[in-house]
N, C-alpha and C positions, 0 to 999 in steps of 0.2 A: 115225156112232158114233165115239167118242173115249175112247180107253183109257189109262188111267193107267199108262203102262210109262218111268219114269227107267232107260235102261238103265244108266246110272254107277251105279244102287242094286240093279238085279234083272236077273233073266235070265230065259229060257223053261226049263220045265221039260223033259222027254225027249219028250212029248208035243205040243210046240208051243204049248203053251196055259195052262198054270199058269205063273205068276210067282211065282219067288221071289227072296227077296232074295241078295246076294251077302254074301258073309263080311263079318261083322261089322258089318253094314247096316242089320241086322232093324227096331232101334228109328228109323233113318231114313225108311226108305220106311215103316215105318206112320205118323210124322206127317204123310211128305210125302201118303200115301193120303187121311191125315182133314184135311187143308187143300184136296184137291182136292174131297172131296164137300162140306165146307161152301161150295167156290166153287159147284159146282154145283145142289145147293140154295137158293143165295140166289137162281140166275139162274134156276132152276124156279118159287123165290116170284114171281118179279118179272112172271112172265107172264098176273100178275093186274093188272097195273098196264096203265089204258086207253093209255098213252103208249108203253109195250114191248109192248103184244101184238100188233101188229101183225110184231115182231120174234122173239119166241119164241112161239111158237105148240102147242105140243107138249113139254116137257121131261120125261125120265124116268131115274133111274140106277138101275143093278144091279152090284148086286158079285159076281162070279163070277171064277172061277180066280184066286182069292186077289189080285184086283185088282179097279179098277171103271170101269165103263163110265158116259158120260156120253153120251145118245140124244135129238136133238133134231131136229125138220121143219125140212125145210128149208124158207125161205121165199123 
């Protein structure tokens, strides 16, 4: 699993687990957030594709503690 954590933009929260952004970040780490799920849903599309699937096998994201996880089988 593969988590969206730029620490130059965000840090762990008290709990080790919630991401937030650092001062005056906010509007950074949420594009860089919705450029990493568009990466990740193209490569979830593409595991329709006879030529990648032997490659991606499994693709699924979840956004959780104000970040997002990008979950794939390993092949």
């Amino acid at each position: 699993m593969e988590a969206y954590y730029p620490n130059s933009l965000a840090s762990r929260g008290l709990n080790n687990g919630t991401v937030q952004a650092k001062r005056n970040e906010t509007e950074r780490l949420a594009v860089w957030q919705k450029r990493f799920k568009e990466e990740a849903e193209h490569l979830r599309r593409c595991q329709d594709y006879p030529a990648i699937a032997g490659v991606v096998k499994r693709a699924d994201l979840l956004e959780q503690n104000n970040t997002v996880y990008w979950m794939m089988e390993r092949l």
